[in-house]
C-alpha positions in Angstrom: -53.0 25.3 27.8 -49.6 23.8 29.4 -50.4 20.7 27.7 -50.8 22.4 24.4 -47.1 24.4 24.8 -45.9 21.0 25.5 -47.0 19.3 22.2 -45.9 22.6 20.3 -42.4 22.3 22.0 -42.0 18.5 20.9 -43.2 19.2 17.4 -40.3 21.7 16.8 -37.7 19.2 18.2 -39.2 16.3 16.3 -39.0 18.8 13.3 -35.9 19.8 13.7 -34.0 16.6 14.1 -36.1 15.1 11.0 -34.4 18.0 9.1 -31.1 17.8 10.2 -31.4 13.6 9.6 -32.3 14.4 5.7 -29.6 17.3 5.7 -26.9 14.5 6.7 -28.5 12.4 4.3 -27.5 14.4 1.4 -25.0 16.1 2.1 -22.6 14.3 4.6 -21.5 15.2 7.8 -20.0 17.8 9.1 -16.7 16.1 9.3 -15.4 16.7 6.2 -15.9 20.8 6.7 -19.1 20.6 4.2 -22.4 21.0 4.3 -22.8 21.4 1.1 -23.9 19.1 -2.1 -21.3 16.2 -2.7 -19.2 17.6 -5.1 -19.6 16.0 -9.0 -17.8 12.5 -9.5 -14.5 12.7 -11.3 -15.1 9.5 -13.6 -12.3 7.7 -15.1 -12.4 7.9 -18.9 -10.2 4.2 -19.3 -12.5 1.7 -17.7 -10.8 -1.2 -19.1 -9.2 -2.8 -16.4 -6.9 -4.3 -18.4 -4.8 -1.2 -19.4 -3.8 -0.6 -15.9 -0.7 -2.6 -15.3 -0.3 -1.7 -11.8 -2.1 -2.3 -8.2 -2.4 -0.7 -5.3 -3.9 -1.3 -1.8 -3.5 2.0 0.1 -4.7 2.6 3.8 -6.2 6.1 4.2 -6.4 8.4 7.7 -9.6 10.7 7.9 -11.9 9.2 6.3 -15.4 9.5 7.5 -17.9 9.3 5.5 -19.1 9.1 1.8 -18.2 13.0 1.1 -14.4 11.8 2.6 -14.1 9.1 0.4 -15.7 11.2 -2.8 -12.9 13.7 -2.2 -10.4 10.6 -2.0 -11.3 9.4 -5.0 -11.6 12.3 -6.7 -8.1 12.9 -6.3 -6.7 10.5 -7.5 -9.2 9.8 -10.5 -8.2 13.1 -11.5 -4.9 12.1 -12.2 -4.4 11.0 -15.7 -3.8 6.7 -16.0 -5.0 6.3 -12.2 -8.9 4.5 -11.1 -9.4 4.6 -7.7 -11.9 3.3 -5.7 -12.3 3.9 -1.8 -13.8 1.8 0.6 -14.8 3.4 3.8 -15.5 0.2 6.0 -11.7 -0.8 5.3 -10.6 3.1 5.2 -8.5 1.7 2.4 -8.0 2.9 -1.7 -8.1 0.4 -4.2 -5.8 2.3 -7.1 -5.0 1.2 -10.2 -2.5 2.6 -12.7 -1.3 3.2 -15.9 2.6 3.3 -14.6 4.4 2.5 -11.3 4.0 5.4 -8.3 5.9 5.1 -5.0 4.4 5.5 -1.8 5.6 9.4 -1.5 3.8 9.7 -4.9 0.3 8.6 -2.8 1.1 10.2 0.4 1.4 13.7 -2.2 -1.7 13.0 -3.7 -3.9 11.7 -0.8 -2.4 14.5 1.6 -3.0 17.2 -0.8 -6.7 16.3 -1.0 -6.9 16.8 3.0 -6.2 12.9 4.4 -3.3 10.7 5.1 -1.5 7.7 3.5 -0.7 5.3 6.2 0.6 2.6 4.1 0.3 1.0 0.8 0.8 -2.8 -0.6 1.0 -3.5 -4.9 -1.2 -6.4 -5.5 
């Protein structure tokens, strides 16, 4: 009987931790404030790299994972004339844009979607 509570007792924490390992999965961590579904890609209607004239290297505070960089990206991409793509190994934003932007300009944008602009380099 003890041995049988035993099993029962590792079966619920096995079970448990295998759910919360496929909820992280999807959804992302916690550390973004969401446990929710990823919210829908903003996609960049110009993907012709060569219309963009300008380019950006941008190093990003807070960024923890792929819902973090989604909500980066998503940002910016929602501005008309800017692609962004963020790297979260580098915690850095590749942007590219139609017209020139200042560093205040990316601090706004990054800083209203939740994370910080540390510094930024045109390439």
């Amino acid at each position: 009987m003890g041995t049988a509570i035993v099993v029962f007792i590792l079966l619920v924490i096995v079970i448990s931790a295998v759910k919360g390992t496929i909820k992280r999965i999807l959804y992302g961590s916690a550390c973004c404030g969401e446990r929710e579904r990823p919210e829908k890609k903003v996609k960049v209607k110009d993907r012709k790299k060569s219309h963009y004239c300008y380019k950006y290297k941008i190093s990003v505070s807070g960024m923890h994972c792929s819902n973090c960089v989604r909500h980066v990206e998503n940002a910016l991409n929602s501005i008309e004339g800017i692609w962004a793509k963020a790297n979260l190994g580098q915690k850095k934003v590749t942007v590219l844009s139609k017209i020139e932007y200042s560093f205040e300009d990316f601090e706004k944008f990054i800083g209203d979607a939740g994370y910080i602009a540390l510094s930024m380099k045109e390439i």
